[in-house]
C-alpha positions in Angstrom: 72.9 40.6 56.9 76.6 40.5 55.6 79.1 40.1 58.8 83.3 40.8 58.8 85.4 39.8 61.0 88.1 42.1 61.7 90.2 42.6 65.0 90.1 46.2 66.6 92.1 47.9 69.1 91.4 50.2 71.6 92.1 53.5 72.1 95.5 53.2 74.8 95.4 49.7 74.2 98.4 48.1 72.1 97.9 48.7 68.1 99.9 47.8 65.0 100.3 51.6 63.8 100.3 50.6 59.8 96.9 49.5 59.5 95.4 51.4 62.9 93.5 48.0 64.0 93.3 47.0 67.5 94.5 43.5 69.3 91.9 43.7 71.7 88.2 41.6 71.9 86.2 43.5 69.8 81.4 43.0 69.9 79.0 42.4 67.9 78.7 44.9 65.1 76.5 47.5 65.7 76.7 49.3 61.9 76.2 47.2 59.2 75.9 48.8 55.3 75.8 45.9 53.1 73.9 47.5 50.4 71.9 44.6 50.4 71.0 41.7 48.2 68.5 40.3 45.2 67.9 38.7 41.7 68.1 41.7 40.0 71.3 43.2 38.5 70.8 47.0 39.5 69.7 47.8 43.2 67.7 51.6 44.0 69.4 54.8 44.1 70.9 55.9 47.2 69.9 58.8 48.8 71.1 62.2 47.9 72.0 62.8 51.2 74.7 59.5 50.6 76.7 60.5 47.5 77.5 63.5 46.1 77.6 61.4 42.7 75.1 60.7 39.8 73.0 56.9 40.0 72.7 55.1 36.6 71.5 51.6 36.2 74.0 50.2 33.8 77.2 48.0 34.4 79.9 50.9 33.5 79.2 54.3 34.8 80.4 57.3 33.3 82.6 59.7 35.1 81.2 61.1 38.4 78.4 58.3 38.7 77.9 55.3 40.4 75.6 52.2 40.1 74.4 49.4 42.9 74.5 46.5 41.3 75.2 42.4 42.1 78.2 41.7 39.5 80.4 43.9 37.1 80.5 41.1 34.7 78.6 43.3 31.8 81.3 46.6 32.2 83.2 44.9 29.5 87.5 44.1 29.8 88.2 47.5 30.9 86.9 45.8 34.6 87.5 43.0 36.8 84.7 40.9 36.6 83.5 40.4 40.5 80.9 39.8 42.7 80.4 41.7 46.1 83.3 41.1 48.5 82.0 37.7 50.3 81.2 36.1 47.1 77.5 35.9 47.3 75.8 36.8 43.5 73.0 38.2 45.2 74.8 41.1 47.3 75.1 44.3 45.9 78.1 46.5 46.1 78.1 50.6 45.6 80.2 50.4 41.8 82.1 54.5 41.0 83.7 55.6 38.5 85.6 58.4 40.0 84.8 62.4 39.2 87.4 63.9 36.8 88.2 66.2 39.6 88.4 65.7 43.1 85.4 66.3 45.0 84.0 67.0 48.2 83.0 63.1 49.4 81.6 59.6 47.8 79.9 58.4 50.4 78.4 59.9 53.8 76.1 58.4 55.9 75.3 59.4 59.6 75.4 56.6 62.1 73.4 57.1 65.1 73.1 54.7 68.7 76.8 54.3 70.0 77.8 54.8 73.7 79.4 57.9 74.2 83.2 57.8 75.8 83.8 54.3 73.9 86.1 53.2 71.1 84.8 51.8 67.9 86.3 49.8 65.1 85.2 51.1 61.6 86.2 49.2 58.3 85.0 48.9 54.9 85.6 46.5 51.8 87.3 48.5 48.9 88.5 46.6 45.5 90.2 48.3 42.5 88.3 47.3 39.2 90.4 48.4 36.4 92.0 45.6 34.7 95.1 46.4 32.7 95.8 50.4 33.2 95.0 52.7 36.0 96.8 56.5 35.6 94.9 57.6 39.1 94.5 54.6 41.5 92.1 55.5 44.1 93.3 57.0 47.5 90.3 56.8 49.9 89.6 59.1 53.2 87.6 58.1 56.2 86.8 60.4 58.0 84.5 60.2 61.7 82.9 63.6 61.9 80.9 65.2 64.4 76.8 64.4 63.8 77.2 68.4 62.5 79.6 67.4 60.4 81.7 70.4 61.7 84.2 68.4 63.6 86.7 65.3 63.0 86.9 62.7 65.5 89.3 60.7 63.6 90.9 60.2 59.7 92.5 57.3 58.0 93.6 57.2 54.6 94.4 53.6 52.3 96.6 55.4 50.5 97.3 53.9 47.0 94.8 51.4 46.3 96.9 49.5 43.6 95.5 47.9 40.2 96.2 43.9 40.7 97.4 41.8 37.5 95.9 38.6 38.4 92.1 39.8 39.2 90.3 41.6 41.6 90.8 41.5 45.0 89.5 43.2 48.0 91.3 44.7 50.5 89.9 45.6 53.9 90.3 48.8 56.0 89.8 49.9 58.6 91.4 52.1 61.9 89.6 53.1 65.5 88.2 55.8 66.8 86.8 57.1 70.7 83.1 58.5 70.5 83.4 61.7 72.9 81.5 62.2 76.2 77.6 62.8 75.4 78.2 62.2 71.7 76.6 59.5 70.3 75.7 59.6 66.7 78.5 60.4 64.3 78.8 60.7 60.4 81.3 58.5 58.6 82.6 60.6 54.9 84.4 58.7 52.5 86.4 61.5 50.0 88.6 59.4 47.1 92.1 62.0 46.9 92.1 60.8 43.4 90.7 62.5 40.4 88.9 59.9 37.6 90.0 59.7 33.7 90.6 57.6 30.9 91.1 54.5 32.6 91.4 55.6 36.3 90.2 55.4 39.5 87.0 53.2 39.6 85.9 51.2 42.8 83.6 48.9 44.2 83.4 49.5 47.9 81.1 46.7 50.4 80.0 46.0 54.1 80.7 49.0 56.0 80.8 48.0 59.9 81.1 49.6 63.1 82.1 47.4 66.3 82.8 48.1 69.5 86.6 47.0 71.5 88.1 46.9 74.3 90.4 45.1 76.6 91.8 41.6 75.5 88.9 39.6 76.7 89.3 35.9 77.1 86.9 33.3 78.9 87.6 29.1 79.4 86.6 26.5 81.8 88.2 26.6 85.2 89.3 22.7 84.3 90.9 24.0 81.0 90.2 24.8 77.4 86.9 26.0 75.9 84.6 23.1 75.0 83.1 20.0 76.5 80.5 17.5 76.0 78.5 15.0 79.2 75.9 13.4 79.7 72.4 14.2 80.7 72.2 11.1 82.8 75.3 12.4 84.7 75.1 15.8 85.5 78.0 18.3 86.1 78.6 22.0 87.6 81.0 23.5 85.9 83.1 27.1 86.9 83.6 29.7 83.3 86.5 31.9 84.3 86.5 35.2 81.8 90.4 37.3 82.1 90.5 41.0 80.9 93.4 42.9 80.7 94.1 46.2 82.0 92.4 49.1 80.2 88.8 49.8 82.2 89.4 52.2 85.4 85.8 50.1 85.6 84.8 47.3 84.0 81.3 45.8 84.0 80.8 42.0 83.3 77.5 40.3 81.9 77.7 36.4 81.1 75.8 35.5 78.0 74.5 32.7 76.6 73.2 31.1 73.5 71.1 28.2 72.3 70.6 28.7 68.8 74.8 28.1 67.7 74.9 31.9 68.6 72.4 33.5 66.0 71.2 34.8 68.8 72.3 35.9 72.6 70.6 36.5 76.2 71.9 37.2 79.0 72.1 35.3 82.3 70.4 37.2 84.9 72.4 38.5 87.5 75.8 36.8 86.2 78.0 40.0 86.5 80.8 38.9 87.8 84.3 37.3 85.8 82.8 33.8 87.4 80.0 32.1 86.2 79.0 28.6 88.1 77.0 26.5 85.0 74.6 24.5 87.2 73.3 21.5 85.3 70.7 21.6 82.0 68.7 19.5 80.0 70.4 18.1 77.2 71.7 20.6 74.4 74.5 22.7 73.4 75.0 25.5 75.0 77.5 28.3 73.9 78.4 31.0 76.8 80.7 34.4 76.2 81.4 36.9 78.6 80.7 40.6 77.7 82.3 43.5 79.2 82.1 47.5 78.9 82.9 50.7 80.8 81.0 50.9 84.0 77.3 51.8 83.2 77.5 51.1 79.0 77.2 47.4 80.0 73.7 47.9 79.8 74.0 48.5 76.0 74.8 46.1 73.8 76.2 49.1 71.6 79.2 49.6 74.1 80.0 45.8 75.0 82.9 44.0 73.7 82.5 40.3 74.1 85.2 37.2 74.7 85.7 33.8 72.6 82.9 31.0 72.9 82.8 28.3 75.1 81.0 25.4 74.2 79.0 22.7 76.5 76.8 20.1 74.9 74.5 18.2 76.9 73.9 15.1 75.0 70.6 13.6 75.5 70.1 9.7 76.9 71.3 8.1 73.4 67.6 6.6 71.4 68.6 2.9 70.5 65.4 2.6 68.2 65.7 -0.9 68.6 63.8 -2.8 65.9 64.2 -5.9 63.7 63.0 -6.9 59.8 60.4 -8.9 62.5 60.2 -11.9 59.7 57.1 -13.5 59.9 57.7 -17.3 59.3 60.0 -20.0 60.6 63.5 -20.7 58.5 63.7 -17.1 57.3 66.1 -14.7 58.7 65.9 -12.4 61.3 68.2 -8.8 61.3 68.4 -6.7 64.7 68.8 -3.1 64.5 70.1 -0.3 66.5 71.0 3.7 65.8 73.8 5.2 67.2 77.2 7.1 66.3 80.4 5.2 65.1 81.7 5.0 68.1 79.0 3.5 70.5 78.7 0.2 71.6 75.9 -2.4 71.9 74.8 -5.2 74.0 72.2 -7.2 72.9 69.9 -10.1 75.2 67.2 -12.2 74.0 65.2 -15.4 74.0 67.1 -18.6 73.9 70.5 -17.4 75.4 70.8 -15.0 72.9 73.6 -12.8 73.3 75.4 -10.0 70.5 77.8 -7.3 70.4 77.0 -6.5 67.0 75.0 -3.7 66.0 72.9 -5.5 63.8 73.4 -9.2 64.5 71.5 -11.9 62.3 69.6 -14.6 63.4 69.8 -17.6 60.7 67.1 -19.3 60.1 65.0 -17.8 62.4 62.3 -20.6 64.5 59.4 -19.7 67.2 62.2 -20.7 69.9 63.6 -17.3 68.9 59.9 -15.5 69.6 60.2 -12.9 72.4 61.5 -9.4 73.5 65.2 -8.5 72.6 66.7 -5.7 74.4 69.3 -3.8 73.1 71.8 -1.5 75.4 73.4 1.3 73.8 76.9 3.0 75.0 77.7 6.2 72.9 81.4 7.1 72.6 80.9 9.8 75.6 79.8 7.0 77.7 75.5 8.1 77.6 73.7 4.6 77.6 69.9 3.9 77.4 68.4 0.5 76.6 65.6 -0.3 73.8 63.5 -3.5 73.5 61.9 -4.8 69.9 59.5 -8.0 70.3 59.9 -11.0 67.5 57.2 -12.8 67.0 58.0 -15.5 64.4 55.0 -17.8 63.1 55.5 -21.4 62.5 56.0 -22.8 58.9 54.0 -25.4 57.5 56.0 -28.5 55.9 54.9 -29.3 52.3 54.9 -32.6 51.3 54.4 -32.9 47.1 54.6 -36.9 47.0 56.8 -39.3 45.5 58.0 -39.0 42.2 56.0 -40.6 39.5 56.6 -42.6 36.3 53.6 -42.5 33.5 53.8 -43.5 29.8 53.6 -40.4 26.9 49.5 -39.7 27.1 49.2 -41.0 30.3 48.2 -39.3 33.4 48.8 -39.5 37.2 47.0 -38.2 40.5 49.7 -35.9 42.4 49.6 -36.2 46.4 49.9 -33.2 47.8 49.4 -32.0 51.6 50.7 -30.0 54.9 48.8 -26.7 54.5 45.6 -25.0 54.1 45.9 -24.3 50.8 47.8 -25.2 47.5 49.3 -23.8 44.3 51.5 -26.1 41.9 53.5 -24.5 38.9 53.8 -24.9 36.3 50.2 -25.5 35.9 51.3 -26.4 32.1 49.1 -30.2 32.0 46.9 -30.1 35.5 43.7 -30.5 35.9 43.8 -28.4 38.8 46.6 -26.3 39.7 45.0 -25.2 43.0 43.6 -28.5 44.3 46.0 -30.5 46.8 45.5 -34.2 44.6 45.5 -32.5 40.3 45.7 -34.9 37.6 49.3 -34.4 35.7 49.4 -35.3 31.9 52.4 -33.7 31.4 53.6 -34.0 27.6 57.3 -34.2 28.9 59.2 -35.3 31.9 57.9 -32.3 34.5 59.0 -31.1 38.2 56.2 -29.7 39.4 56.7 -27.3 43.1 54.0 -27.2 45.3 53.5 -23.9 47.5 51.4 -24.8 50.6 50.4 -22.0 53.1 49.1 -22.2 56.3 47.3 -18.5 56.2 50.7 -16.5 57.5 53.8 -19.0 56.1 54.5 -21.1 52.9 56.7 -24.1 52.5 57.6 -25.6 49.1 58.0 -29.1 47.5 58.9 -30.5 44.4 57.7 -33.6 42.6 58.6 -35.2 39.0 56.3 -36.7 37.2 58.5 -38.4 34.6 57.2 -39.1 31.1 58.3 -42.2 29.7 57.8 -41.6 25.6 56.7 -44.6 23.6 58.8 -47.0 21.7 59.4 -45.5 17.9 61.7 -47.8 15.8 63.2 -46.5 12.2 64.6 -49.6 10.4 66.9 -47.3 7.9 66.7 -47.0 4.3 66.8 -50.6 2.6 70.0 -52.0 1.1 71.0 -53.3 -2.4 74.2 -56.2 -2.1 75.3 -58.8 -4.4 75.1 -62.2 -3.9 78.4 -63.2 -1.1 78.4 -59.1 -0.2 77.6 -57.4 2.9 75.6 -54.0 3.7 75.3 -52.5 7.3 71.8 -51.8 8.6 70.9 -48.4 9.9 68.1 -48.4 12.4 67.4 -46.1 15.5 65.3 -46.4 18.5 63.3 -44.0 20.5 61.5 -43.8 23.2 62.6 -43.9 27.1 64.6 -46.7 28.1 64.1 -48.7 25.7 65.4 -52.2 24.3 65.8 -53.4 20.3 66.8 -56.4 18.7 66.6 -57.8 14.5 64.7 -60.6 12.8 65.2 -63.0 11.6 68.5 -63.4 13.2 70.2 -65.5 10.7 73.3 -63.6 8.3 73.7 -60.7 11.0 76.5 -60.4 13.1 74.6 -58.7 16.3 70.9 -58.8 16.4 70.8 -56.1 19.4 72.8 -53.9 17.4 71.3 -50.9 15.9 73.8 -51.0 13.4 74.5 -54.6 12.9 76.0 -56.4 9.2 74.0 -58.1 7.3 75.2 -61.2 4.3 71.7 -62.7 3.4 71.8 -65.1 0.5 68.9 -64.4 -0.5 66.3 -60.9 -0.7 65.6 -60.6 3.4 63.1 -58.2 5.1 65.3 -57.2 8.5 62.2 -56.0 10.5 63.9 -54.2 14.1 61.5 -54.1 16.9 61.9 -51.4 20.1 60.3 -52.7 23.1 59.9 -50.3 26.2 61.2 -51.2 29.4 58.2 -49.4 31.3 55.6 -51.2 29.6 54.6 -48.7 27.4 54.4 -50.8 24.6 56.7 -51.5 21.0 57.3 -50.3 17.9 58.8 -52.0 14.4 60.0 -50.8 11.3 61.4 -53.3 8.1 64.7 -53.0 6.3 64.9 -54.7 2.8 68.0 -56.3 1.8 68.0 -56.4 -2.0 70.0 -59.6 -2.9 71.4 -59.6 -6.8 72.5 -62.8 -8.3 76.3 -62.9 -9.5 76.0 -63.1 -13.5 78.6 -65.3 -15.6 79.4 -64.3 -19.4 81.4 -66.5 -21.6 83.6 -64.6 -24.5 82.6 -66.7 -27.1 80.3 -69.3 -28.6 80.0 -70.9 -31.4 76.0 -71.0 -33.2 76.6 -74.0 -35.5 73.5 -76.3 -34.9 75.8 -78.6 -33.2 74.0 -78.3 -30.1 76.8 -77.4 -28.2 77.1 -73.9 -27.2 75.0 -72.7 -30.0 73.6 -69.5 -28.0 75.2 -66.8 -26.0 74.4 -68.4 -22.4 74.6 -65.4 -19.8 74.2 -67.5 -16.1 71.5 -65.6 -14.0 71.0 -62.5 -16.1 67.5 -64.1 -16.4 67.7 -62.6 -12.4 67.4 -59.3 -13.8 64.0 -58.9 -15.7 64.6 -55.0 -16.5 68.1 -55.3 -17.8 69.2 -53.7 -21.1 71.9 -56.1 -23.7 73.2 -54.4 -26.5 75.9 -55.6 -28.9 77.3 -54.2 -31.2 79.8 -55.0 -34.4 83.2 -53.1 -34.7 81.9 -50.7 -36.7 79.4 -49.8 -33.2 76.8 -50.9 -35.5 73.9 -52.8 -33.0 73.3 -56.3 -33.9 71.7 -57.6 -31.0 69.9 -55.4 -28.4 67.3 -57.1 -25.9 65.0 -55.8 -22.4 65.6 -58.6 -20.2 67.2 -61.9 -21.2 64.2 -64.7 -21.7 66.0 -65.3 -25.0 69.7 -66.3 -25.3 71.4 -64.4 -28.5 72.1 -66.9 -31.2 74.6 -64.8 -33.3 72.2 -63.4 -35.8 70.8 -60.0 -37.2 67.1 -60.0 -38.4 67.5 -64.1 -38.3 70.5 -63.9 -40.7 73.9 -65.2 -39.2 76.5 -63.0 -38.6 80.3 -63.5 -39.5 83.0 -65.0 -37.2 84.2 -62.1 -35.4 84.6 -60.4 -32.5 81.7 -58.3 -31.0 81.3 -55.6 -27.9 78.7 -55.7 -25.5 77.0 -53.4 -22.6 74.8 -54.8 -20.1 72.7 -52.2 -18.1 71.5 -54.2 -15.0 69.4 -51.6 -13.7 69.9 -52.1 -10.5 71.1 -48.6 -9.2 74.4 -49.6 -7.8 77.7 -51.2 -8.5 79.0 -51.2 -12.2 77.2 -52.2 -14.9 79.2 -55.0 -17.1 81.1 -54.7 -20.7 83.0 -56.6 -23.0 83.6 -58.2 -25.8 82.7 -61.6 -27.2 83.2 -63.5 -30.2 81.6 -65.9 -32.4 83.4 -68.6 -34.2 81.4 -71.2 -36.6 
C-alpha cells in the first residue's frame, strides 16, 4: 500500500488556516485509496456507486469520462506525461476529463471504522494535466458527509488548481474534520466547481488517506535524545519519557513497540502510562512510540495518534570468524583473518610470541614453529568484544637437492642425482630418459637447466641443475687465396664449438698462427690447414686454406730475330708459370700475327714462318688467373 505523510491538526488545537492542516502528532492511516498497482496500462472500472462519470480504457478520455491507468504518456501533447503521484510506474491513478457542465460529484466513496468524537486528517493527491492551455482549471470540493449522505461534517475547497509551465506537478490537500458522537462511518464526495471544454479542466487525482491527530505528541529517552545503541554483553534499563500537550480532558497512553523497522507494531502489555522502564533484551533493534487517544478509543488503533520513534539497538557479542588461508607447507605464507566493522579493533596471540594488531596480519614464510591455535579478540566501535580462535597446522617441506652441475660433450649423456623426497618430476623432460625417476639419464642437445620438483606426499621443494653441453670443435679455414709472388692475402677462418682453442700450419710466412685472421706472404703455393682443439676434451676439427702463389712475369719491349743467337726470340721470364695463359699480338693495323695458349714456345717474330718487318707490335696477355690485371703493351722487333 501507497503511504503520505502529511501533518494534521486537531480540532481546538493550533492550525495554519490557509491550508486547514493540523501541527499536532497525527496515526497510522486508517483510509487508504491508492487505486492500486500492476503491469498493465488500464486498471477495472470503478464502481458506479464511486463516480458519477463514464470508464473507458484509453489514455485520453472524452468529456465526462475517466480512465485508471499507470501513465498518461499515450494522451498525446495536449497532457503532461506522469506517472502516479509517488513515482512508481506500476500505481494507478483515477485520470478525468472534466464534464462540460458541472455536476453533482467525481468521486464518492463511503469510509466506514473511525472512532466516533475524534478528529481526522483527510488529504488527497490532485495534479493538473493539461500542458500549454487550460480555459477552466479545476476547483475541487471535499466534502465529509453524513454515512446518509444528508448531512456535512466538514468542506474544503483547493480553489484554482493552476496549469504548471514546467511539467506536472502534484499538489496535496488536505483540511480536518471531528467524527460526531456515535457516528462512525462517513462518505467523502469530491465535486470539481469547474465545467470541462476544449482544453480544460482534466485531472489525475491519487492516494486518498484518512489519519487520525491529536495533541503534539513527543517521546525521548529520560538521558536525552531519541536513539541509542549497547551491548548485549552489558546490559542497560533504560526510562522512555512521552510529553503531550494540552487538548484531552482524558488522555489514554499505550507504549508500542516494533521489531520489524516498524512494518509492523504491538503493544507492550500493561505500559499505559507516559513512562515506560525498557528492561534489558536480547540483541536487536528495537523501535518504541507512544500512542495516545481520548479515554476509552485507545483501544482502537482507529482513534490513536502516535509520537516520533525511538530507536535502541542491541548489538549482538561481535562474531570474529577467525580463520587463516591455513597454508599447508613450510616457507609459504600464512594470512590471519577477522570480520568486523571499520571501526573495531583486534588483538591477535599465537604460537611462538606471536602478537598483531592488524586485522589480517601475515606471517612470512610460514614454518611448523608457527603450528598451533591463534586467537583473535575483537572490539567493535561500541566497545562489544568476543574472542575467536583458528588452528594452523603447517606441514614440513621437503629440501630438494638436484646435484651438481654437469659438463658433457655434444652427444653425450650424463646420470642426474636427484633426492630429498618421495617422489620426483624434472622439466623439461625435453632429452631424459626418465623424467619421473630420481637418477634420468640427460642427453640434452644444448646447454639445459633442468628443476627438479620433489614432494613428500603434502609439500614440494624445487632444485635446479645444468647440464651444460660442450659442442664439438668445427673449424672453417675460409675460402682460399690467389697472391703474387712478394704479396700478401689475409686468411679467413672461424672456430666453433665451446671453449675452444685454434692455431695455423705450417707456421712459417704468417704473422700470428693463433689468429683466426692472421696474414699470410708464402713464397711459394701453401696449404694453411687451421686446427680447433676443444678445451673439454671433446675432440678437434681442421679445415685447409690454399694460398695460390703466381710467379712475377718480366717482358722485354724488343728483340731482335737475326740468327745471331742473341736475343733471337721474344723471352717472357716465368710466363711458362702460367700453362692456361692466352698471347696475342697484333700488327698496327690490329691484324694478329702471333697468338699462342700457354707459352712452351718463345715467339720468334714471324707469321706462318715468314719474318715479319721491323716495327713495332701490341700485345695482350690473358693470365687466367681470376684476379689482378692482366698485362699489355707493345714491343718491337728490330733486325
Amino acid at each position: 500500500m501507497k503511504r503520505t505523510g502529511l501533518l494534521c491538526l486537531l480540532l481546538l488545537f493550533t492550525c495554519t488556516a490557509f491550508a486547514q492542516l493540523c501541527t499536532g502528532s497525527l496515526g497510522d492511516p486508517v483510509v487508504n485509496i491508492d487505486f492500486g498497482s500492476g503491469t498493465a496500462t488500464f486498471a477495472a472500472a470503478l464502481g458506479s456507486d464511486i463516480t458519477s462519470y463514464t470508464y473507458v480504457a484509453q489514455s485520453f478520455p472524452y468529456d465526462g469520462s475517466y480512465t485508471v491507468e499507470n501513465t498518461t504518456a499515450g494522451a498525446g501533447n495536449v497532457w503532461w506525461s506522469t506517472t502516479d503521484h509517488t513515482g512508481n510506474s506500476g500505481g494507478y491513478m483515477m485520470v478525468v476529463n472534466a464534464n462540460t457542465s458541472v455536476t453533482d460529484y467525481f468521486y464518492k466513496k463511503k469510509v466506514t471504522g473511525l472512532c466516533p468524537n475524534t478528529t481526522y486528517e483527510f488529504a488527497a493527491w490532485i495534479v493538473n494535466l493539461l500542458r500549454s492551455s487550460d480555459i477552466n482549471p479545476p476547483n475541487v470540493t471535499f466534502s465529509i458527509l453524513t454515512a446518509d449522505g444528508n448531512t456535512v461534517i466538514q468542506q474544503y475547497s483547493t480553489g484554482t488548481i493552476a496549469r504548471t509551465s514546467s511539467g506536472p506537478v502534484w499538489r496535496q490537500f488536505g483540511f480536518y474534520f471531528t467524527t460526531p458522537a456515535g457516528v462512525s462511518d462517513v462518505i467523502i464526495k469530491m465535486t470539481n466547481n469547474s465545467p470541462g471544454g476544449a482544453p480544460a479542466n482534466d485531472l489525475a487525482l491519487d492516494d486518498i488517506t484518512f489519519r487520525p491527530c491529536g495533541p503534539n505528541l513527543t517521546a525521548a529517552l529520560q538521558t536525552g535524545g531519541t536513539s541509542i545503541a549497547y551491548c548485549a554483553d552489558k546490559p542497560v534499563t533504560y526510562t522512555l519519557q512521552g510529553t503531550i500537550s494540552t487538548g484531552y480532558t482524558n488522555p489514554a497512553f499505550q507504549w508500542q513497540q516494533s521489531t520489524d523497522n516498524g512494518a509492523t507494531w504491538t503493544d507492550i502489555s500493561g505500559e499505559t502510562t507516559q513512562t515506560y522502564i525498557r528492561n534489558p533484551t536480547a540483541a536487536g533493534k528495537y523501535l518504541y512510540r507512544l500512542a495516545t487517544a481520548q479515554g476509552t478509543n485507545i483501544t482502537s488503533s482507529s482513534c490513536r495518534t502516535v509520537s516520533n520513534l525511538i530507536t535502541i539497538d542491541v548489538q549482538p557479542d561481535p562474531d570474529p570468524n577467525a580463520g587463516s588461508n591455513n597454508p599447508a607447507c613450510e616457507g609459504e605464507s600464512l594470512q590471519l583473518s577477522a570480520s568486523g566493522d571499520n571501526g573495531s579493533t583486534y588483538s591477535w596471540t599465537g604460537p611462538d610470541g606471536f602478537t598483531s594488531n592488524l586485522q589480517q596480519p601475515v606471517i612470512s614464510p610460514v614454518y611448523a614453529v608457527n603450528n598451533g591455535v591463534y586467537t583473535v579478540t575483537l572490539t567493535t566501535s561500541l566497545g562489544c568484544t568476543n574472542t575467536g580462535t583458528t588452528t594452523v597446522d603447517v606441514n614440513a617441506a621437503p629440501v630438494a637437492n638436484a646435484g651438481s652441475d654437469a659438463g658433457i660433450c655434444e652427444g653425450s649423456s650424463v646420470t642426474l642425482q636427484g633426492s630429498g623426497g618421495n617422489s620426483f618430476s624434472w622439466t623439461p623432460a625435453t632429452g631424459l630418459s626418465d623424467p619421473a625417476s630420481a637418477n634420468p639419464v640427460a642427453t640434452p642437445t644444448d646447454t639445459t637447466a633442468y628443476i627438479l620438483t620433489v614432494s613428500n606426499g603434502q609439500c614440494t621443494d624445487k632444485d635446479t641443475v645444468v647440464v651444460n653441453v660442450w659442442h664439438k670443435p668445427v673449424a672453417n679455414a675460409g675460402p682460399d687465396k690467389k697472391i703474387f709472388e712478394g704479396e700478401t692475402t689475409q686468411l679467413n677462418g672461424s672456430a666453433g664449438g665451446s671453449d675452444v682453442t685454434f692455431t695455423w700450419t705450417p707456421v712459417y710466412y704468417i704473422t700470428n698462427a693463433s689468429s683466426l685472421t692472421p696474414i699470410v706472404s708464402p713464397a711459394t703455393d701453401t696449404t694453411y690447414t687451421l686446427q680447433v682443439t676443444s678445451s673439454h676434451g671433446c675432440g678437434f676439427a681442421t679445415d685447409d686454406a690454399f694460398v695460390r702463389v703466381y710467379k712475377k712475369i718480366s717482358i722485354p719491349n724488343a728483340f731482335s730475330p737475326n740468327g745471331d743467337g742473341i736475343n733471337d726470340t721474344w723471352k717472357i721470364d716465368k710466363l711458362d708459370t702460367y700453362p692456361e695463359s692466352d698471347i696475342n699480338v697484333f700488327n698496327r693495323y690490329g691484324q694478329l700475327v702471333f697468338k699462342s695458349h700457354g707459352y712452351s714456345h718463345e715467339w720468334n717474330g714471324t707469321i706462318n714462318g715468314s719474318p715479319l718487318p721491323v716495327g713495332t707490335y701490341y700485345y695482350t696477355i690473358d693470365l687466367k688467373t681470376g684476379f689482378g690485371k692482366n698485362p699489355s703493351g707493345w714491343v718491337v722487333i728490330i733486325r
